[in-house]
TIVOGU-105011 format. One record per residue (C-alpha): residue number from 1; x, y, z. Coordinates in Angstrom, 2 decimals. Example, Ala and Ser with C-alpha at 12.3 -4.5 7.8 and 13.67 -1.06 7.14 Angstrom:
% TIVOGU-105011
REC  num       xx       yy       zz
REC    1    12.30    -4.50     7.80
REC    2    13.67    -1.06     7.14
***
This chain:
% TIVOGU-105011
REC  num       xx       yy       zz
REC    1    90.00    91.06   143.03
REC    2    92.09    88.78   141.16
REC    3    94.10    85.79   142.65
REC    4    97.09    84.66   142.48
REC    5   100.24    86.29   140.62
REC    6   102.99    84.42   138.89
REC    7   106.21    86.92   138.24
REC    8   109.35    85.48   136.40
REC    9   111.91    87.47   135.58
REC   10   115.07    87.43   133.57
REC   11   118.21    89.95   132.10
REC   12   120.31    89.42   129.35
REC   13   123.28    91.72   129.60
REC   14   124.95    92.96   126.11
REC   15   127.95    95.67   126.64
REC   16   126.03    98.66   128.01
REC   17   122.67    97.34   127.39
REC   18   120.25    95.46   129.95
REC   19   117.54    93.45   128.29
REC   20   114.93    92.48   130.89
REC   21   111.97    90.30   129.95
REC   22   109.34    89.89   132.77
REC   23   106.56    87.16   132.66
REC   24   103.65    88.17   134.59
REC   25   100.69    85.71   134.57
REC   26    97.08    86.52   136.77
REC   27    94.65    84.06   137.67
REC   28    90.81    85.00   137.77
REC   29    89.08    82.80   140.54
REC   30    85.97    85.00   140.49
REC   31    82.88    84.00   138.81
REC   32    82.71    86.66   136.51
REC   33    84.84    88.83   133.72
REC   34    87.60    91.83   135.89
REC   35    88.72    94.67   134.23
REC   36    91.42    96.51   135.36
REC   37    95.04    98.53   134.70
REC   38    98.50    97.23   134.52
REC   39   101.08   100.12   135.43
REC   40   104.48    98.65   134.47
REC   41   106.99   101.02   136.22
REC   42   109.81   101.46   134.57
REC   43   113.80   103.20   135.73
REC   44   115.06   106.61   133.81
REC   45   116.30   105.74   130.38
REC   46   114.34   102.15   129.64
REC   47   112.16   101.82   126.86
REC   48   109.69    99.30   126.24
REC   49   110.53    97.13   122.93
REC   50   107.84    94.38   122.77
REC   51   105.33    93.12   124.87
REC   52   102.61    89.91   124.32
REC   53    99.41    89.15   125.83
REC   54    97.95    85.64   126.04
REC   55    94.03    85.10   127.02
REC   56    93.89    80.87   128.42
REC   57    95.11    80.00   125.18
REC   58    92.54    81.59   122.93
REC   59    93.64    85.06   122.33
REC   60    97.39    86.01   121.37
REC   61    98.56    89.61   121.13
REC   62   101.96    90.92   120.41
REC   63   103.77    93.22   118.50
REC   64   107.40    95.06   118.80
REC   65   107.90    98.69   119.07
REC   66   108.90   101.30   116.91
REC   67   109.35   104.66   117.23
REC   68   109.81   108.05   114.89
REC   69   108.25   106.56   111.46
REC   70   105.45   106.58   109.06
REC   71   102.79   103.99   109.01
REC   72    99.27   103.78   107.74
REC   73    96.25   101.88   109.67
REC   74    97.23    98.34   108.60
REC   75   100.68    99.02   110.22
REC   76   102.70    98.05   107.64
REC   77   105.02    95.98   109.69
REC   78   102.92    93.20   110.41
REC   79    99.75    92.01   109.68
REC   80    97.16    91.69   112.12
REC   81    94.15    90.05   110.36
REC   82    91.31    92.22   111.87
REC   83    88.83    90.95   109.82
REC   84    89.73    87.78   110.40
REC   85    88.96    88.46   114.17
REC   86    85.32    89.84   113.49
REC   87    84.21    86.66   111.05
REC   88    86.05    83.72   112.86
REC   89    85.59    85.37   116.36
REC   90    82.22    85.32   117.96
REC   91    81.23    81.60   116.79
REC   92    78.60    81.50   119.28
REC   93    76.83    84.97   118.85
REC   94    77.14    86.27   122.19
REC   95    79.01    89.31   122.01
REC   96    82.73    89.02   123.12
REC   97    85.07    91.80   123.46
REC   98    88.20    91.52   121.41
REC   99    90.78    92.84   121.31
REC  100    92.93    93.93   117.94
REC  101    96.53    94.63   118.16
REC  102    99.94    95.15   116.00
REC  103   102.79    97.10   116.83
REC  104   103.28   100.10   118.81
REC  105   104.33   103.45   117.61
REC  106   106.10   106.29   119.09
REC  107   106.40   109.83   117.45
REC  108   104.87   107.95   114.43
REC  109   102.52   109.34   111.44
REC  110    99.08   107.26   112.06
REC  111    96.88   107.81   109.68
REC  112    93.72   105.29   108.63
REC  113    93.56   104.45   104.87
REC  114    91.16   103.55   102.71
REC  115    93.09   100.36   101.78
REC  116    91.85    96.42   101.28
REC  117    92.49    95.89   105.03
REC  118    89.93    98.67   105.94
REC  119    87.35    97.57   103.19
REC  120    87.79    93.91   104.92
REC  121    86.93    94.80   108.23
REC  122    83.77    96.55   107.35
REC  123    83.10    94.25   104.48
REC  124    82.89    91.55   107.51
REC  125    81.13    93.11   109.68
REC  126    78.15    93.79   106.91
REC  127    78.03    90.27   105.83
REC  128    78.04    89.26   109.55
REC  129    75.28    92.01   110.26
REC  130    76.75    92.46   113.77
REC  131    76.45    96.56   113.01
REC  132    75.19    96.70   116.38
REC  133    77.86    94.78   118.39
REC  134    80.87    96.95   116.89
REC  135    81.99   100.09   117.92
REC  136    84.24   102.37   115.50
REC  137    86.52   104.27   117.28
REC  138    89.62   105.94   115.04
REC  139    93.39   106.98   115.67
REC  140    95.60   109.52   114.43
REC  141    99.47   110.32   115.45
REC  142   100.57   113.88   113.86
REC  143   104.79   113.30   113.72
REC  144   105.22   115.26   111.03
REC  145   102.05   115.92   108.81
REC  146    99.16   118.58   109.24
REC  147    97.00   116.99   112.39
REC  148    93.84   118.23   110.56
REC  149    94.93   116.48   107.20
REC  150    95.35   113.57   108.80
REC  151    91.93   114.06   110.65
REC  152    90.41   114.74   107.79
REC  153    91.79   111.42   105.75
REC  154    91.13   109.31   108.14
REC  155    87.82   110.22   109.25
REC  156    86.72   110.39   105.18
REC  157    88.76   106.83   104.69
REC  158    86.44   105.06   107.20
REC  159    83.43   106.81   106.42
REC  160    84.20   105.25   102.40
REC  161    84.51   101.82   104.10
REC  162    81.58   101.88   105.43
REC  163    79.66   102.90   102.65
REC  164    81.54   100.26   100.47
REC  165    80.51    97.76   102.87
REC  166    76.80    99.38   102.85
REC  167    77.01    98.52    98.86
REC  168    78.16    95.03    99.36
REC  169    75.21    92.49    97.33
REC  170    75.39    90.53   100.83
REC  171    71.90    89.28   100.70
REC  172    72.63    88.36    96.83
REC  173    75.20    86.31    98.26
REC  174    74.06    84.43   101.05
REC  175    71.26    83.76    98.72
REC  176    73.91    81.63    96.39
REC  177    75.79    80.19    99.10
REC  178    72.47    79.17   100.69
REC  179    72.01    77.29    97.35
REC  180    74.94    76.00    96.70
REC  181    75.86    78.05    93.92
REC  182    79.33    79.04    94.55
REC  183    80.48    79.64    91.12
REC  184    77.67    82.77    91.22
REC  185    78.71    83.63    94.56
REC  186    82.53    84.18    93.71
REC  187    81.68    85.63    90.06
REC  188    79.11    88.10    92.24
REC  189    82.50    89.30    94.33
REC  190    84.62    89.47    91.85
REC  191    82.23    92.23    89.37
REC  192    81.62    94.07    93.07
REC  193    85.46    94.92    93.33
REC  194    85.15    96.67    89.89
REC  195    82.02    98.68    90.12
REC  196    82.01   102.26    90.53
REC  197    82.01   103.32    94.03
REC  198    83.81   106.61    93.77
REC  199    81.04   108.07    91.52
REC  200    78.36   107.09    94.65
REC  201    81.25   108.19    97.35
REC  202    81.47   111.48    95.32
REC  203    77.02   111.61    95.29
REC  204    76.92   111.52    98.87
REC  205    79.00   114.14    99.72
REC  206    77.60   116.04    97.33
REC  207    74.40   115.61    99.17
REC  208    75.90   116.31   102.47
REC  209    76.85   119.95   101.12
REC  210    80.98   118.85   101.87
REC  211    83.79   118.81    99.77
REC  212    84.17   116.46    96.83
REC  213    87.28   114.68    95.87
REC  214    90.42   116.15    96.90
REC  215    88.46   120.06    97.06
REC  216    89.06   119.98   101.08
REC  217    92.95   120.21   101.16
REC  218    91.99   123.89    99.68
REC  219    89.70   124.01   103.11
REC  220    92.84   122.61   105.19
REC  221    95.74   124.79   103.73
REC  222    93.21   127.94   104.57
REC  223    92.40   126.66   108.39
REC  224    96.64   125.84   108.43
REC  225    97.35   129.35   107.06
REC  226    94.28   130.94   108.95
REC  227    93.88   129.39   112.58
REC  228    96.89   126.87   113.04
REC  229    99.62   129.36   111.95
REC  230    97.92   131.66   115.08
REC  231    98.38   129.70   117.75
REC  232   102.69   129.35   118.12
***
């Protein structure tokens, strides 16, 4: 079990409104890594509006909270860096867990892009070749758009990043680092941002036997008119 518990608190009173901030900080005496839950009970009526999460120094997490709006995977509202987490992160190859965070969204459209930020991540974690130490989870919030649309978009906007990161020269350009030849390195990057990946995104679902381009939202409109439309 953990040791010791530190608990300030403090309110800030504004007309009708209470603000109340609490500071909880645990200590781990063991000789080895806890996991556990936090339940944070809260009184009828309170909302959580930000929250922050600091690891001895190393780690900082925190975001605000927003609810009923549209964001995409990168949450718009801040930026979080993740790739930036996977290259800078596990300096001494052991395998640490992070943890990636932004903001919190309630009653919020979620839906993972195929955007620079996504590319990044998966562009790291080829040219770190730590495939096997990452594990790809995705998730989707359905507001106000078709649930299987945004299934659908997300699932095919991380399968593309992964298969742009698959394309990456990576062993072309360790090879130039290795050898000091930067100017090749950066040109190699640079002509890898224009080359045709939708024409080998396009082949491989073709060879999977699923739709190609945009020919699924035909697929989803039938399943919305078909199966969703059934069920009240």
């Amino acid at each position: 079990m953990l040791g010791d518990l530190d608990l300030e608190v403090g309110v800030v009173i504004t007309g009708l409104f209470a603000e109340t901030t609490q500071t909880m900080r645990f200590y781990n005496d063991n000789d080895r890594e806890l996991e556990g839950n936090l339940t944070f009970p809260m009184p009828d009526g309170a909302v959580v509006c930000g929250y922050a999460l600091d690891i001895e120094g190393d780690f900082h997490i925190q975001g605000n909270v927003f609810m009923h709006c549209r964001n995409d995977a990168a949450h718009a509202a801040v930026d979080t860096g993740e790739s930036n987490v996977i290259s800078g992160g596990d300096t001494h190859n052991v395998g640490h867990h992070y943890v990636v965070t932004g903001n919190v969204f309630y009653d919020s459209d979620h839906v993972t892009l195929f955007n620079d930020d996504l590319k990044n991540v998966f562009i790291e974690i080829q040219r770190g070749n730590v495939w096997d130490r990452v594990i790809i989870a995705l998730d989707f919030f359905d507001a106000s758009i078709n649930r299987i649309g945004a299934y659908v978009t997300g699932t095919r906007a991380a399968r593309k990043g992964i298969l742009y990161a698959l394309l990456d020269p990576t062993a072309q350009l360790q090879d130039y680092e290795a050898e000091g030849k930067n100017a090749q390195r950066l040109a190699l990057m640079e002509e890898f941002k224009s080359m045709p990946f939708p024409a080998v995104w396009d082949k491989l679902c073709e060879k999977a036997g699923v739709p190609v381009g945009a020919d699924w939202i035909a697929d989803m409109e039938s399943y919305e008119t078909e199966v969703l439309s059934t069920r009240g």
